[in-house]
C-alpha positions in Angstrom: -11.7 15.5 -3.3 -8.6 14.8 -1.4 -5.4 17.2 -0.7 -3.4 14.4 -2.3 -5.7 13.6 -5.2 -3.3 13.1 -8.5 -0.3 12.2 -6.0 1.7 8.9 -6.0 3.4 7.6 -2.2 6.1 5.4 -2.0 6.2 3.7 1.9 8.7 1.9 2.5 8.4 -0.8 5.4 4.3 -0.3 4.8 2.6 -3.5 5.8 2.5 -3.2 9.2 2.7 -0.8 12.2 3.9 3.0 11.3 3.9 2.3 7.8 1.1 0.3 7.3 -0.8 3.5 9.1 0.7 6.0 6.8 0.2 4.2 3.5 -3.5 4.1 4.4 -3.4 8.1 5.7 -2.0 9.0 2.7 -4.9 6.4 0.8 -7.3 8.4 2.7 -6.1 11.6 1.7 -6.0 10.8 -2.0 -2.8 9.1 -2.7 -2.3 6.2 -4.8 0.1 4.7 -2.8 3.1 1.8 -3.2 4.3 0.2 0.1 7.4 -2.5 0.2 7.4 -5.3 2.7 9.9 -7.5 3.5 8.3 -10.7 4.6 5.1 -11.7 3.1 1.7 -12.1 5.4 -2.0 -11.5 5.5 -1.3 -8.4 6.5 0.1 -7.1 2.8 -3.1 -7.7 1.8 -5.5 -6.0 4.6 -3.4 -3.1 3.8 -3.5 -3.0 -0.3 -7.6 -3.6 0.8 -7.5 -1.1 2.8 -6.1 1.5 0.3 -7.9 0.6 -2.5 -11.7 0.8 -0.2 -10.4 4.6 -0.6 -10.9 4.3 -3.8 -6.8 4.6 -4.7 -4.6 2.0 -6.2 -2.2 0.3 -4.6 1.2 -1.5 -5.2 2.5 -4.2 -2.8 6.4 -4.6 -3.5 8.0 -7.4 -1.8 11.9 -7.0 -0.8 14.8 -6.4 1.3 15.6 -3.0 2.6 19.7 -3.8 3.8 19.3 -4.8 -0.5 20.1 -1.2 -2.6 19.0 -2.9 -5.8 15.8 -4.0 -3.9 15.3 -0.6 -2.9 16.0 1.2 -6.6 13.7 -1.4 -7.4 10.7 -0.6 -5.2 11.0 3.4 -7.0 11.5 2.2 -10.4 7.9 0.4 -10.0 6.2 2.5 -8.4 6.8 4.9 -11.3 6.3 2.3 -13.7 3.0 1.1 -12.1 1.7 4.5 -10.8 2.9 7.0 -13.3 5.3 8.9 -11.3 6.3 9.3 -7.4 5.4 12.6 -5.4 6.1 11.8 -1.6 8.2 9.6 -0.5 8.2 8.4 2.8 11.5 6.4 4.2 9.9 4.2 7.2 11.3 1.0 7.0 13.5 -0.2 10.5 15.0 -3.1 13.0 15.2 -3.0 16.0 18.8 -4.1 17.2 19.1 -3.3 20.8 21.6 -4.5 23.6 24.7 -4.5 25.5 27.3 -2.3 23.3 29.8 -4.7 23.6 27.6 -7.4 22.2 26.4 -5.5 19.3 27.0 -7.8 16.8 28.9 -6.8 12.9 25.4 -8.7 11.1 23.4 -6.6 13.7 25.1 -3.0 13.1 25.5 -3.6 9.4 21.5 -4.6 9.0 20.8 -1.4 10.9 23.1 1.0 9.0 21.7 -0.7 5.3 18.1 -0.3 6.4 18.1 3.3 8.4 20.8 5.1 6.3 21.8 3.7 3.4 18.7 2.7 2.2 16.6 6.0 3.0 20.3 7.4 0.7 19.1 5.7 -2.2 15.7 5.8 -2.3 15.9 9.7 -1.9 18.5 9.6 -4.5 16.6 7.5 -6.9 12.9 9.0 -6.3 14.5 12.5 -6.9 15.4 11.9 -9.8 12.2 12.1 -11.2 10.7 13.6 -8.9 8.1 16.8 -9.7 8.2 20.3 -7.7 6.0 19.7 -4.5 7.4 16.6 -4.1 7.9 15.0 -0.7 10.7 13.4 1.1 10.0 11.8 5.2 11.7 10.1 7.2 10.6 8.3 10.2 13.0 8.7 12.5 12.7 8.3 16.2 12.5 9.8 19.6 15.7 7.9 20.8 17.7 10.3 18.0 16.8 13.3 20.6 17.0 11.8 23.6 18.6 8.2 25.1 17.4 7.9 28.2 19.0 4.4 29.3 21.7 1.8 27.7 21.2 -1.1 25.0 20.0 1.9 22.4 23.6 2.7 20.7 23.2 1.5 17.2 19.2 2.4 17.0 20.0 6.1 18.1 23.2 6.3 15.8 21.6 5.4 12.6 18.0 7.2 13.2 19.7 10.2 14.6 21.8 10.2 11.3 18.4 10.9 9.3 18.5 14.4 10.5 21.7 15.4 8.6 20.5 13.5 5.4 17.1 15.6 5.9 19.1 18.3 6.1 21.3 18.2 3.1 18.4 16.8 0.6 16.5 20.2 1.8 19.5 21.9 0.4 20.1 19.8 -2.5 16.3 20.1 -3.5 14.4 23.0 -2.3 15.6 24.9 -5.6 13.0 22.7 -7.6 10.5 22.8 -4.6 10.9 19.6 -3.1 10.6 19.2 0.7 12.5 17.2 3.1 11.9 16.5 7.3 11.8 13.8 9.6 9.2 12.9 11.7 10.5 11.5 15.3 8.0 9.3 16.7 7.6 8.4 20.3 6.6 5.2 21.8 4.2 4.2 19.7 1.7 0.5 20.0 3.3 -1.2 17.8 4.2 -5.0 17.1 7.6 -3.9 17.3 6.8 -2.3 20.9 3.4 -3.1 22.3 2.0 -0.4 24.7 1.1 -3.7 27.0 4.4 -5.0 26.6 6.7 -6.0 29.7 8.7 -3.1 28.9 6.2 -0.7 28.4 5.8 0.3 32.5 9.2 1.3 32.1 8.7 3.8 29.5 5.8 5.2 31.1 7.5 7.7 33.6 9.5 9.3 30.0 6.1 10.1 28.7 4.4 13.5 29.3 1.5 12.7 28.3 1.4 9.4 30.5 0.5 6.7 27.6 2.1 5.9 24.0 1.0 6.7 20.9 -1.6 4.7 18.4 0.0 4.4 14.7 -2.1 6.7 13.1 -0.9 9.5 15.4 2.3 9.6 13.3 0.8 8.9 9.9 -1.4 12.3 10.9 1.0 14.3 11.1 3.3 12.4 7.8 -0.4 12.9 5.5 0.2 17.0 6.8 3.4 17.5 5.7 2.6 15.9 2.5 0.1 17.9 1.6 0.2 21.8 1.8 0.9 22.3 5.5 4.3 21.2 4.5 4.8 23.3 2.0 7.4 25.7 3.8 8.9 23.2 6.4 11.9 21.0 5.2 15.5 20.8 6.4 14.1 19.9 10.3 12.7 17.2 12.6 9.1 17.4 13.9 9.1 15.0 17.4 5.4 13.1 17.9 6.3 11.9 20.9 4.5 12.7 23.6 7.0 15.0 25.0 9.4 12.0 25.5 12.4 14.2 24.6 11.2 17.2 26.4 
């Protein structure tokens, strides 16, 4: 028996990285569990494998996160297809980085779509039917706490501003027992950011603990808060980081 046995996930951005980690956490744990993806690859599939050699069903949805009617979309099937959604989890991201004064309108619109507005409606949509105990995380980051160099504007802005939407949907929600927090994570190996990545030297020295995270690190600590050790913790931001921010 799993902690999440009888629970339906929704992970947004799931088929690869972060997400693709959590979806399977939460597998592991008991969870039937939907993912959305935005590009089709092999890796959809290792990850619906993956989740269903736990012995839970899985839902691959295929869409644009910047798209609002993609992301109703994604909730209305996974209720459809799964009977219901109890934790949702609001992972998908870009990575726009650069000079601020070449920070394109495509490039800051994309960002805002994906990190805020979408992780808006999803919560908005998935609440609406969603049960007492239910679930809302985000995956923010640790550039929302601290920037320690330039090129990060836009990034930091819009994960920063997951942290006030945490905070109002524990409000809105915690009368019918519904959670909400953000995770921050850290630099984490990643496709996205590679711990053996040029770049990754550079990060190094920010690091307290001297190396970067695996994926599963994160989706550890997402699978805890949505089972009971979340039960009392919404409304705040939980940093896996390392001690980047510290």
């Amino acid at each position: 028996m799993g902690e999440l046995d009888g629970k339906v996930a929704l992970v947004t951005g799931g088929s690869r990285g972060i997400g693709a980690a959590i979806a399977v956490r939460l597998a592991d744990h008991g969870a039937d569990v939907a993912f959305t993806y935005r590009n089709a690859s092999d890796r959809v599939e290792k990850v619906v494998q993956r989740i269903e050699s736990a012995g839970r069903r899985a839902v691959a949805i295929g869409g644009d996160g910047a798209d609002r009617q993609a992301v109703i979309s994604a909730v209305d099937r996974t209720v459809d297809e799964l009977g219901g959604i109890d934790i949702l989890v609001n992972n998908a991201g870009v990575f726009h980085t650069g000079p601020l004064e070449e920070v394109t309108e495509e490039e800051l619109e994309e960002t805002l779509a994906i990190h805020v507005r979408a992780a808006f409606v999803a919560s908005q949509h998935a609440a609406r039917t969603m049960r007492s105990g239910g679930r809302i995380i985000s995956i923010g980051s640790c550039f929302a706490e601290r920037v320690p160099y330039e090129g990060l504007t836009v990034y930091a802005m819009t994960k920063a501003a997951l942290v006030g939407l945490t905070k109002g949907l524990a409000r809105d929600l915690g009368p019918r027992g519904i959670t909400a927090t953000v995770v921050h994570p850290g630099c984490t190996d990643t496709d996205m950011n590679p711990a053996d990545s040029p770049d990754a030297a550079g990060e190094l020295p920010y690091i307290a603990v001297g190396h970067y995270a695996a994926p599963d690190d994160i989706a550890r600590t997402v699978a805890h808060l949505a089972g009971e050790g979340g039960r009392y913790v919404t409304g705040t931001a939980i940093s896996v980081d390392g001690g980047y921010a510290a």
